[in-house]
C-alpha positions as CSV (number, residue, x, y, z in Angstrom):
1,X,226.3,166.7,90.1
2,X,228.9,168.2,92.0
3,X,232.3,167.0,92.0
4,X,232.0,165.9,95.3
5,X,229.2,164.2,94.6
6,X,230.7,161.9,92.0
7,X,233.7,161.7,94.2
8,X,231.8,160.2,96.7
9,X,229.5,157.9,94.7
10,X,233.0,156.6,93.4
11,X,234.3,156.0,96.4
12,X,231.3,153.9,97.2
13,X,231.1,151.6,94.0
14,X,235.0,151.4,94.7
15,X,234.5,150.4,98.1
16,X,231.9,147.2,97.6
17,X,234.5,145.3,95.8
18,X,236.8,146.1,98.3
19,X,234.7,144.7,101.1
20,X,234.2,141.5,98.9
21,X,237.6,141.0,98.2
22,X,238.4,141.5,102.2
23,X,235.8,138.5,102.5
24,X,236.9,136.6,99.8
25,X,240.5,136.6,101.4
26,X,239.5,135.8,105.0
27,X,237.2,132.8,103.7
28,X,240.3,131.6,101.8
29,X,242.6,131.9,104.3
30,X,240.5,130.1,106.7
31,X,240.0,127.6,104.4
32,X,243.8,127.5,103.5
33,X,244.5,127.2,107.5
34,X,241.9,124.3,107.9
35,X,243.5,122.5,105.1
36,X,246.7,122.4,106.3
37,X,245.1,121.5,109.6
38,X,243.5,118.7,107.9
39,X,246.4,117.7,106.2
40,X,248.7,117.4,109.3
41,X,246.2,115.8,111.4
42,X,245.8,113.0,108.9
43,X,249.6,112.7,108.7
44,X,250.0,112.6,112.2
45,X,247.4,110.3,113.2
46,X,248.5,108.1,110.1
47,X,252.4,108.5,111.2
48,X,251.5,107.3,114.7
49,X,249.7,104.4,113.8
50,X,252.9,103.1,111.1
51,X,254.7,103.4,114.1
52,X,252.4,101.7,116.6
53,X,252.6,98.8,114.0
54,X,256.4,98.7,113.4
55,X,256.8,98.5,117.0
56,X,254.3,96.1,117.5
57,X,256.1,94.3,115.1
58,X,259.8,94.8,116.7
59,X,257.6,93.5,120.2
60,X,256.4,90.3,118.3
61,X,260.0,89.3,117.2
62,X,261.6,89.4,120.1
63,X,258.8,87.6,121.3
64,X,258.8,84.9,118.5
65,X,262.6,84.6,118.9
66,X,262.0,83.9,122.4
67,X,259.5,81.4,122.0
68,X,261.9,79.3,119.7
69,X,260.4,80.4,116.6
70,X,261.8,79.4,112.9
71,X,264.8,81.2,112.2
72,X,264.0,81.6,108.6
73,X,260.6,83.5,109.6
74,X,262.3,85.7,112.2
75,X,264.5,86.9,109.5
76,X,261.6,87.5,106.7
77,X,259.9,89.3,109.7
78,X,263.2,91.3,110.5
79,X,263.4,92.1,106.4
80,X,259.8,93.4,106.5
81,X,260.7,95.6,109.8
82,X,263.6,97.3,107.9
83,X,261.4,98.1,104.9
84,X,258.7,99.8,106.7
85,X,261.0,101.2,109.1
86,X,262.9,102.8,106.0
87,X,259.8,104.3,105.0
88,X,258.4,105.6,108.0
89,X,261.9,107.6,108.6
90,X,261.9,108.7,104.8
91,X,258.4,109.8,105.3
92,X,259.2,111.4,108.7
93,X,262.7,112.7,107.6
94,X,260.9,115.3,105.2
95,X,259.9,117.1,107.8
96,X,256.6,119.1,106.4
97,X,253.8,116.9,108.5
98,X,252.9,115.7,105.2
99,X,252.2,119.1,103.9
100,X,253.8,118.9,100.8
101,X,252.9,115.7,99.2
102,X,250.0,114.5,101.1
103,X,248.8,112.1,99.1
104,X,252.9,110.1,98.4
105,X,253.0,110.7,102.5
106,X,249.7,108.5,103.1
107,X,250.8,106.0,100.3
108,X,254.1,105.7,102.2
109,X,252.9,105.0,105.7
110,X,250.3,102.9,104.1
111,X,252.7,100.4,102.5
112,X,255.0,100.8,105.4
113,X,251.6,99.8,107.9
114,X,251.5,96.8,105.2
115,X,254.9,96.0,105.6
116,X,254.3,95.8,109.4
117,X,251.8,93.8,108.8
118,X,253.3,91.1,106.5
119,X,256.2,90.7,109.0
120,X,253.9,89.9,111.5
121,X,252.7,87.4,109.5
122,X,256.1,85.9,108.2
123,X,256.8,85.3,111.4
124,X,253.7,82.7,111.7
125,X,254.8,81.1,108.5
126,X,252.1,83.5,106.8
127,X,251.7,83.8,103.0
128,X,254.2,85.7,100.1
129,X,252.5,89.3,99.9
130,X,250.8,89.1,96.1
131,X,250.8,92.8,95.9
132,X,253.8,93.9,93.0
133,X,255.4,96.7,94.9
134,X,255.7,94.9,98.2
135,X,256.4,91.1,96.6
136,X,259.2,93.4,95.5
137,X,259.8,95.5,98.3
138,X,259.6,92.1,100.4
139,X,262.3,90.0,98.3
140,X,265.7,89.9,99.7
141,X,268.1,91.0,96.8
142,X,270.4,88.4,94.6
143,X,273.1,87.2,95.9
144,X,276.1,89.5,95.8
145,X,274.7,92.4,95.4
């Protein structure tokens, strides 16, 4: 064989991998793009319904204080509020659409949904959450501190 020959047969055994690795990086890339898309949706969708909920929640007070309700169950109701209120502005606060820690995002607005949820029910006289992070989430602290 010519040099040129051999040159040329190079350049074509060097040029298959080439073309593979230029596929390989779009299909990862796209893939990387639709994660992230994924990712944010879910966020999103889950951030707007953990608001929907604390301000269903906020609605219902205002409600259940104008209706007369227990005082005692308005305030459990208005402890729960803060709580998942906290947490959805933690949550929000970092700023990456859940990007970053997907999975402690959805936990967060998950509990904070939860929280929504057990105020609405403190303010019917509902039951103590049995859950260990929220009983503790959801008792006021000692006096004093």
């Amino acid at each position: 064989m010519t040099r040129s020959a051999v040159t040329a047969k190079s350049i074509n055994i060097e040029m298959k991998p080439l073309v593979v690795k230029k596929a390989a990086l779009s299909l990862l890339r796209s893939l990387a793009f639709t994660s992230v898309e994924e990712i944010q949706d879910r966020y999103f969708n889950l951030r707007n319904v953990a608001l929907d909920s604390l301000m269903d929640l906020i609605r219902d007070t205002k409600t259940a204080r104008a209706d007369g309700t227990n005082p005692a169950f308005i305030q459990q109701a208005q402890e729960y509020q803060r709580k998942g209120q906290f947490m959805i502005d933690y949550v929000m606060s970092e700023n990456s659409m859940g990007f970053h820690a997907p999975e402690e995002s959805v936990r967060i607005l998950g509990d904070a949904i939860n929280l929504c949820r057990l105020g609405q029910l403190a303010l019917k006289g509902g039951p103590q959450p049995t859950h260990t992070i929220l009983t503790q989430l959801a008792t006021p602290p000692p006096a004093g501190h």
